[in-house]
C-alpha positions, -999 to +999 in steps of 0.1 A: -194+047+123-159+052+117-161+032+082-187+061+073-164+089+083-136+074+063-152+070+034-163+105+028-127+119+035-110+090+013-136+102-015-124+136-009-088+132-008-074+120+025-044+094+021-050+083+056-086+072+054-080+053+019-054+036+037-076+024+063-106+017+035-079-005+021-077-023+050-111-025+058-116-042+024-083-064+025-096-079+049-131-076+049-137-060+083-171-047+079-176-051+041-169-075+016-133-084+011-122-076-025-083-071-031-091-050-063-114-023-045-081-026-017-055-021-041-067+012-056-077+028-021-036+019-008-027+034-042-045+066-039-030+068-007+005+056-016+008+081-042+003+110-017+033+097+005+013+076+029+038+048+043+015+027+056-004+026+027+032+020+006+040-009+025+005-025+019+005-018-019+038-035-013+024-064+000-007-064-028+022-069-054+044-091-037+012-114-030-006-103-067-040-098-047-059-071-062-027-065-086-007-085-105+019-100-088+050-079-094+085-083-079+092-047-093+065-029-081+064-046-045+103-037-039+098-001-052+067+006-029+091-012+005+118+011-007+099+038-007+083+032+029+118+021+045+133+050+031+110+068+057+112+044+084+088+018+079+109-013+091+083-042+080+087-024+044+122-029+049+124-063+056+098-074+027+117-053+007+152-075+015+133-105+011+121-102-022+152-085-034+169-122-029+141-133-057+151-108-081+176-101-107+200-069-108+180-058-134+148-061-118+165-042-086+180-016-110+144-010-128+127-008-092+155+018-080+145+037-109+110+035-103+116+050-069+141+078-079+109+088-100+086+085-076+067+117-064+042+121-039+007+136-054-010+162-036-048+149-023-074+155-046-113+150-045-124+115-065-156+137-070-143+171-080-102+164-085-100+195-068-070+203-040-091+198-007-085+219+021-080+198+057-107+216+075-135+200+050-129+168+071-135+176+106-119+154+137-101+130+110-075+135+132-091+115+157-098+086+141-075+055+143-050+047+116-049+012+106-020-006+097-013-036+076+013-052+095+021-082+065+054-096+070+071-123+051+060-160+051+095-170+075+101-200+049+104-182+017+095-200-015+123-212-037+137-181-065+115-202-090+083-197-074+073-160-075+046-153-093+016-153-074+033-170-045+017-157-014+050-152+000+039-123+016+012-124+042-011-105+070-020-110+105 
């Protein structure tokens, strides 16, 4: 029931229930698990300022499921969601900043100076939805990704595609 409540207010805007759709679908509870159908629910609801939903497009990079695997792009999503006190996203981020170069740290610092949060749109419409078109989302769980780093981290050479960062 809930997955059917989530999905009408992801579909019209609501960063919280795509976050939890990409969970649902990360890890196939309830539905078929596909990375790729993941991926762009956390990054709807990553570009509206969800942290949860950072961290977890965080770890879709740092892991390249549903994404390619990107150094750049994982540390710049952990940045982001440490910066607001995620502290998993803060420790992946630390990680994975010892397999990069300055350059690659400087180009993901960038990345998140430039960042800024959406505002929710309908997938249908793309029109600003108001909160009182979903009602009692509130009461609805959140779901969190809690991934954390592998605790023996590859060697610098190995990170593409690595699966150096990994679920519960």
């Amino acid at each position: 029931a809930a997955r059917k409540w989530w999905n009408l207010a992801a579909k019209q805007g609501n960063a919280r229930a795509q976050n939890n759709l990409g969970e649902l679908y990360n890890k196939g509870h309830g539905v078929t698990r596909n990375h790729e159908i993941a991926a762009r629910w956390y990054k709807l609801a990553a570009n509206q300022g969800n942290i949860y939903a950072q961290g977890n497009l965080g770890a879709m990079y740092g892991n390249g499921h549903g994404v390619p695997q990107d150094n750049i792009r994982a540390h710049m999503w952990w940045t982001i969601a440490a910066s607001q006190g995620e502290k998993l996203s803060r420790k992946n981020r630390d990680i994975v900043a010892k397999l990069m170069t300055q350059t690659q740290i400087q180009t993901s610092k960038k990345l998140v100076r430039n960042f800024v949060p959406k505002p929710a749109t309908s997938i249908v419409t793309t029109q600003k939805i108001s909160p009182k078109v979903i009602p009692k989302i509130s009461a609805l769980p959140e779901i969190r990704n809690r991934s954390k780093p592998n605790p023996t981290p590859p060697s610098k050479s190995a990170t593409s595609g690595s699966g150096f960062f990994v679920s519960k």
